[in-house]
C-alpha positions in Angstrom: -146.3 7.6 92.7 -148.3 8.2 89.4 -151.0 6.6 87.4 -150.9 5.3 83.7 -153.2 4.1 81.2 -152.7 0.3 81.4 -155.2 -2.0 79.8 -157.6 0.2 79.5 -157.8 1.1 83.3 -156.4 3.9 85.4 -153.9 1.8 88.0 -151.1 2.7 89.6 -147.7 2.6 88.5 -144.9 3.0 90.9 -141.2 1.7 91.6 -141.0 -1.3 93.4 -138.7 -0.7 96.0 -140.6 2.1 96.5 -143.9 0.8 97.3 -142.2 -1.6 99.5 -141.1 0.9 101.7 -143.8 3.0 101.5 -146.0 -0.3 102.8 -143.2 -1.4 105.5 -143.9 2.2 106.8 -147.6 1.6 107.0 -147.0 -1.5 108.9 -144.5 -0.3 111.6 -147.1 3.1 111.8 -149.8 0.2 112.9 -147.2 -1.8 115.5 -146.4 1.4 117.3 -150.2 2.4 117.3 -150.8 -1.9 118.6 -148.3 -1.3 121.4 -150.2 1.7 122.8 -153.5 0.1 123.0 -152.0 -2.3 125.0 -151.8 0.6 127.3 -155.2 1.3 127.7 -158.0 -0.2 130.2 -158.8 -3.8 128.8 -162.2 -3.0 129.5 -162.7 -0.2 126.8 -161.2 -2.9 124.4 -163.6 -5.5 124.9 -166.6 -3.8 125.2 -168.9 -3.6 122.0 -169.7 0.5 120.8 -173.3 -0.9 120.3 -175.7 -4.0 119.2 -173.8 -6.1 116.7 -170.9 -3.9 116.7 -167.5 -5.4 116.9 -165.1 -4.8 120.2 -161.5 -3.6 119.4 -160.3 -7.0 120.5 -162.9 -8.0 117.9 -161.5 -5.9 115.0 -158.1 -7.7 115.9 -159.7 -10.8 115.6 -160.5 -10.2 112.5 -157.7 -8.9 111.4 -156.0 -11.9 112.9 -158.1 -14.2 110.5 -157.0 -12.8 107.5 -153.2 -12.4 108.5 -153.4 -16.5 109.1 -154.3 -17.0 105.6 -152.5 -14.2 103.6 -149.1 -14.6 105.2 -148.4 -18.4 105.1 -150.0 -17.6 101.2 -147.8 -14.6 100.2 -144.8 -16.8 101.4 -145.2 -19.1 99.6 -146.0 -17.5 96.3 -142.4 -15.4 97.2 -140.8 -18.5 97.8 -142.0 -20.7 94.3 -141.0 -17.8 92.4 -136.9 -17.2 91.0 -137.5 -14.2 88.7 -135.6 -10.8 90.0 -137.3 -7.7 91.1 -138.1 -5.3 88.4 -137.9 -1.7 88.8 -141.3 -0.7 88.0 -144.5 -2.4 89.7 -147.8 -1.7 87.4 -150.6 -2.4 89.8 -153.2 -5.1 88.2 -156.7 -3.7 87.8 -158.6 -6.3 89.8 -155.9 -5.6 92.4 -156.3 -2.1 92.2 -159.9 -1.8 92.7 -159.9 -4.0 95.8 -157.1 -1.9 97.4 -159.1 1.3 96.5 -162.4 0.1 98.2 -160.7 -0.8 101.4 -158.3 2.5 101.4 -159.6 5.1 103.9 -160.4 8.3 102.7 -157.8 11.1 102.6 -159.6 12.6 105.3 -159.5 9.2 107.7 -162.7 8.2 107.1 -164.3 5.1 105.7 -166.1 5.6 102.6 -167.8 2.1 101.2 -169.6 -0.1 104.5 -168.4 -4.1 103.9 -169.8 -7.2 105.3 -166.9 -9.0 106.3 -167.3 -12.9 104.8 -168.7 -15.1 106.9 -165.1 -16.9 107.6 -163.1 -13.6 109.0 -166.2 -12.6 111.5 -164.9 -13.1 114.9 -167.2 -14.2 118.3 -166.9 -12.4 121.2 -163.3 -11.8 122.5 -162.1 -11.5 126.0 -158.2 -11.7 125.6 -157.6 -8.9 124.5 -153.5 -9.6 125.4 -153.9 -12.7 122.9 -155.5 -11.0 119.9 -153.2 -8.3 120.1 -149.9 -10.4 120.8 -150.9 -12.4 117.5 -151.7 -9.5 115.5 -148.1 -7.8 116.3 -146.3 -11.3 115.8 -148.2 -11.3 112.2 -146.8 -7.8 111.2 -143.3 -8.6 112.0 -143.8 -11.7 109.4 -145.5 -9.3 107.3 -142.2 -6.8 107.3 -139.7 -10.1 106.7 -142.2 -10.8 103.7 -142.2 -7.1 102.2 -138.6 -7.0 102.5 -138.1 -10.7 101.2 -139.9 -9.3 98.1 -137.8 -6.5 97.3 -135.6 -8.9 95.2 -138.6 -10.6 93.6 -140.9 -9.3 90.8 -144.0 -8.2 92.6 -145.9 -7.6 89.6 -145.7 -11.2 87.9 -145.4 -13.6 91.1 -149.5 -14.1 91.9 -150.9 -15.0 95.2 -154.6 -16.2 95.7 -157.3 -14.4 97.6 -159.0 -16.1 100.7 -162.4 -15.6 99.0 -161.8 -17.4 95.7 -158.8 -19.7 95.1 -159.1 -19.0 91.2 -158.4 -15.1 91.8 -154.5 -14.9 91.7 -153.8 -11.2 92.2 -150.3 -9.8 92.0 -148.4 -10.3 94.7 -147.4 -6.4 95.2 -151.4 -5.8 94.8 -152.1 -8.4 97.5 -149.8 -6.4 99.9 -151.8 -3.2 99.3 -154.9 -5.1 100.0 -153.7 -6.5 102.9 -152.3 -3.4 104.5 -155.4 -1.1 103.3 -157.6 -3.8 105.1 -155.8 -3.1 108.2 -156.0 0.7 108.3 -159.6 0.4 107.2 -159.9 -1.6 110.7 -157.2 1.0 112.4 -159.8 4.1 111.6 -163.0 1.4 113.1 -160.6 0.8 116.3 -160.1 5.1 116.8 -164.4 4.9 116.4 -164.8 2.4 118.4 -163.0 3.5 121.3 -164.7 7.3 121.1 -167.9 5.5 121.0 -166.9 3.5 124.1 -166.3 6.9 126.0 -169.0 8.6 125.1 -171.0 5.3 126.5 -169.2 5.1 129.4 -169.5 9.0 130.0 -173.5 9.1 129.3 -173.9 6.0 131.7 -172.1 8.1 134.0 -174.2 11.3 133.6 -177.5 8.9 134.2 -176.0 7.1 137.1 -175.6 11.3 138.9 -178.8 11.9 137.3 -180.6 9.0 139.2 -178.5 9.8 142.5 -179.6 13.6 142.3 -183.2 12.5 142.1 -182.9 9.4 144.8 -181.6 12.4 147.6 -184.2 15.7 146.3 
């Protein structure tokens, strides 16, 4: 992967195929990581970390909402569009920017704090099985779709954002968003849940406390 000049902007440049794989990676990295927190007690993925705090079957949720516009949206723009893949993909500078801000940090942290627009927040969640059956159903489209484009030209084929219709990004560029957006979430799932134990293990430490002090 390296970076050119490219209207005036630092973006990425990379080959196609390349990124493709690179991103199919990313997604089947997130299905394996899905399938194990269906594993764990349902109860640590509904419960909220704190006041106003989204649930890990929240966080899915939202994720949820943006895979039901992107995906029928990338499709389509795949599907209207006849001209062959090109080697290189040159990464758009409005598409770039986005993908940066919602990348984690190199060090798994999140960097930039977003409000989430007002159309992707989810209500409270109690099926966790459902949220999470949907979400792994949406990245198996998703692979089809990054796979599907590997014989298209990512770099000219545009697909619209869900906050604007008149902002077309290219279509390669709305993958990386995409995908960013959900490892952004992966890192606020892995918080959530360590703030969920150390909730569950301080209640526990009062509820002794209490029972100590009932029987002195």
């Amino acid at each position: 992967m390296t970076y050119s000049f490219v209207e005036n902007l630092k973006v990425m440049k990379i080959k196609s195929k390349e990124l493709l794989e690179q991103l199919q990676a990313d997604v089947r990295q997130m299905i394996l990581t899905t399938a194990y927190l269906k594993t764990e007690d349902t109860r640590a993925l509904i419960m909220q970390p704190g006041a106003g705090k989204w649930s890990v079957a929240q966080v899915f949720e939202h994720l949820n909402s943006y895979g039901r516009y992107y995906l029928p949206a990338i499709e389509k723009s795949l599907t209207q569009s006849i001209k062959p893949a090109a080697e290189w993909f040159v990464a758009g500078w409005l598409g770039d920017y986005f993908t940066r801000i919602m990348q984690p940090g190199k060090n798994g942290t999140i960097t930039k704090k977003m409000n989430a627009p007002k159309n992707h927040r989810p209500a409270f969640v109690f099926d966790m099985e459902a949220v999470t059956d949907t979400f792994l159903q949406q990245q198996h489209i998703l692979l089809d779709l990054l796979e599907e484009a590997k014989g298209k030209d990512i770099g000219t084929i545009r697909t619209p954002v869900s906050i604007s219709r008149f902002i077309r990004l290219k279509t390669g560029d709305t993958f990386r968003f995409l995908i960013a957006h959900q490892q952004r979430h992966f890192i606020q799932i892995s918080n959530t849940l360590k703030q969920n134990k150390k909730n569950r293990d301080h209640s526990h430490d009062e509820k002794q406390h209490m029972a100590k002090g009932a029987a002195a």
